[in-house]
C-alpha positions as protocol buffer text, in pm:
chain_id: "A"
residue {
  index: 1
  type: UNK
  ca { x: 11373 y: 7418 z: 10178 }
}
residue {
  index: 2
  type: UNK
  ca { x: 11245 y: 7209 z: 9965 }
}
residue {
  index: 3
  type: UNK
  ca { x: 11034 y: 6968 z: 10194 }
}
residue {
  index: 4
  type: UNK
  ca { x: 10851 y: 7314 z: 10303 }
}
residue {
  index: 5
  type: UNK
  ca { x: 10758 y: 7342 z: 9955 }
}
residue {
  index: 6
  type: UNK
  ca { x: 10626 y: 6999 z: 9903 }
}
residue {
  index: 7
  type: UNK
  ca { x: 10435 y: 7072 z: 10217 }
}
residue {
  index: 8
  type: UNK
  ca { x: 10253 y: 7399 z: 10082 }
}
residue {
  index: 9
  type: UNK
  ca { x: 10211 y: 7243 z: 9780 }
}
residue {
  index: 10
  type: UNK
  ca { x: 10058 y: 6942 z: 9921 }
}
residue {
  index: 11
  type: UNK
  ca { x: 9863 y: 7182 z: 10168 }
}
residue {
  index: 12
  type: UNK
  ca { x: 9699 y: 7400 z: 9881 }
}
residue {
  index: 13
  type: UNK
  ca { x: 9665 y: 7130 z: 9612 }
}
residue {
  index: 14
  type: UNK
  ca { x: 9552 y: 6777 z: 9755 }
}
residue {
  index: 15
  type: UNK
  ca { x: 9309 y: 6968 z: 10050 }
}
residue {
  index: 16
  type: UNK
  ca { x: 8918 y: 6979 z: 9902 }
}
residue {
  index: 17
  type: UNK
  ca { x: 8913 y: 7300 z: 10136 }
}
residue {
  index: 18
  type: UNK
  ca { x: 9029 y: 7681 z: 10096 }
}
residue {
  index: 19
  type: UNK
  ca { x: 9389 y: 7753 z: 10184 }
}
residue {
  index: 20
  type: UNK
  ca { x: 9434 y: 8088 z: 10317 }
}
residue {
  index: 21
  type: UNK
  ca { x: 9826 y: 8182 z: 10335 }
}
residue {
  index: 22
  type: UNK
  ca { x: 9971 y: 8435 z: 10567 }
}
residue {
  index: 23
  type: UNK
  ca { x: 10336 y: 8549 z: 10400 }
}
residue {
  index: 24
  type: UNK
  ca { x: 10499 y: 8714 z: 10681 }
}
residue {
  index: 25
  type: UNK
  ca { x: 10822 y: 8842 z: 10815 }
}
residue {
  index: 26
  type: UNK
  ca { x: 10908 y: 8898 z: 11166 }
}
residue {
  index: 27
  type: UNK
  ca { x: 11032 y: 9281 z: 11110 }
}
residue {
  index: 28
  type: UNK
  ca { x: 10698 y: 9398 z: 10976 }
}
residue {
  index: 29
  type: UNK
  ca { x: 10470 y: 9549 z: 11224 }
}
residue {
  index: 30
  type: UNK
  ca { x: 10151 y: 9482 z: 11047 }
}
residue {
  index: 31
  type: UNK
  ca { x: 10209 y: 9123 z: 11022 }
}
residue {
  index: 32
  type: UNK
  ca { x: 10275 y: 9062 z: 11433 }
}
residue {
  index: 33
  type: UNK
  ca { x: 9949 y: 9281 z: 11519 }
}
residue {
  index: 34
  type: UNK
  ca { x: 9792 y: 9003 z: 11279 }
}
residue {
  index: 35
  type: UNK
  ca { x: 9896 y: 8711 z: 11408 }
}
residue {
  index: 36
  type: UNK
  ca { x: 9686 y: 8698 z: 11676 }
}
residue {
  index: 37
  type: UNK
  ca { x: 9393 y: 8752 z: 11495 }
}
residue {
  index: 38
  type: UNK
  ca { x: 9512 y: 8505 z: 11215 }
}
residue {
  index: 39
  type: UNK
  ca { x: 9602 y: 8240 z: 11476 }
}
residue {
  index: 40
  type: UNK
  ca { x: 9189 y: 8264 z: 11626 }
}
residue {
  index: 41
  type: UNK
  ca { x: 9092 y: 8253 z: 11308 }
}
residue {
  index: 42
  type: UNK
  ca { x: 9259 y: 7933 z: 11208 }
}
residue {
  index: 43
  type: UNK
  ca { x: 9120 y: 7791 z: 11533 }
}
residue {
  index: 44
  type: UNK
  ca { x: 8792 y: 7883 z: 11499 }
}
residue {
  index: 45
  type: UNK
  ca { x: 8763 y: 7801 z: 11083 }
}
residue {
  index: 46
  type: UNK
  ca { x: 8858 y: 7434 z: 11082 }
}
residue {
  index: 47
  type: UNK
  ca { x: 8738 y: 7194 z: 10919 }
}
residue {
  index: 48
  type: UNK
  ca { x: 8604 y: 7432 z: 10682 }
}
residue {
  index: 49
  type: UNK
  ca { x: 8891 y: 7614 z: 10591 }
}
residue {
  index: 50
  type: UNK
  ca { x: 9278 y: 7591 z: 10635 }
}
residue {
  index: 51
  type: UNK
  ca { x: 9549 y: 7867 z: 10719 }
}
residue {
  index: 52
  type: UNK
  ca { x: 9937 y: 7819 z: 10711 }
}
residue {
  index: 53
  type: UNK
  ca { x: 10162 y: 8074 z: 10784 }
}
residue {
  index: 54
  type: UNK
  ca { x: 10509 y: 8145 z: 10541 }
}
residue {
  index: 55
  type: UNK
  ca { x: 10796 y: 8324 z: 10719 }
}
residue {
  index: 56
  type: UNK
  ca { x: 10915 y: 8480 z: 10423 }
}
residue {
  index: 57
  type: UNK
  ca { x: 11260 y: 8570 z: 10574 }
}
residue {
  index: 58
  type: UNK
  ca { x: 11316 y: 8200 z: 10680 }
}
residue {
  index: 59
  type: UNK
  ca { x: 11164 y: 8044 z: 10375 }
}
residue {
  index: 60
  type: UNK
  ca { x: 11200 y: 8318 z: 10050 }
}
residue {
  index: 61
  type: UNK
  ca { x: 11116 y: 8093 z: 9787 }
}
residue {
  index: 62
  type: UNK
  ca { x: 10761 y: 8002 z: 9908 }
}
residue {
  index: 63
  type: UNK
  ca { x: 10636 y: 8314 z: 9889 }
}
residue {
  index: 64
  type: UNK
  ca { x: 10678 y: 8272 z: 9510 }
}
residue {
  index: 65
  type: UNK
  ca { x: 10518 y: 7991 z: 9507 }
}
């Protein structure tokens, strides 16, 4: 747990870029008709931009982060 919170730390604070962060959970409905989207996104927005994705079941304490 906690290396996955060095890593989002390191991710939002030490890039010069935006960090966009997706907190999802696999049970909610909203968030899996997203991914897709989110996922194009990502691909289509780098350099210039970075998105992570937070599985808030599998990692609770990030999403208070």
């Amino acid at each position: 747990m906690q290396t996955r919170l060095l890593k989002l730390q390191n991710q939002v604070t030490l890039y010069k870029i935006p960090v966009v962060v997706d907190f999802w959970a696999p049970w909610c409905g909203p968030c899996r008709m997203m991914a897709p989207a989110f996922e194009q996104a990502s691909a289509q927005l780098v350099p210039c931009v970075r998105l992570a994705k937070v599985n808030t079941e599998a990692a609770p304490n990030l999403s208070a982060f």
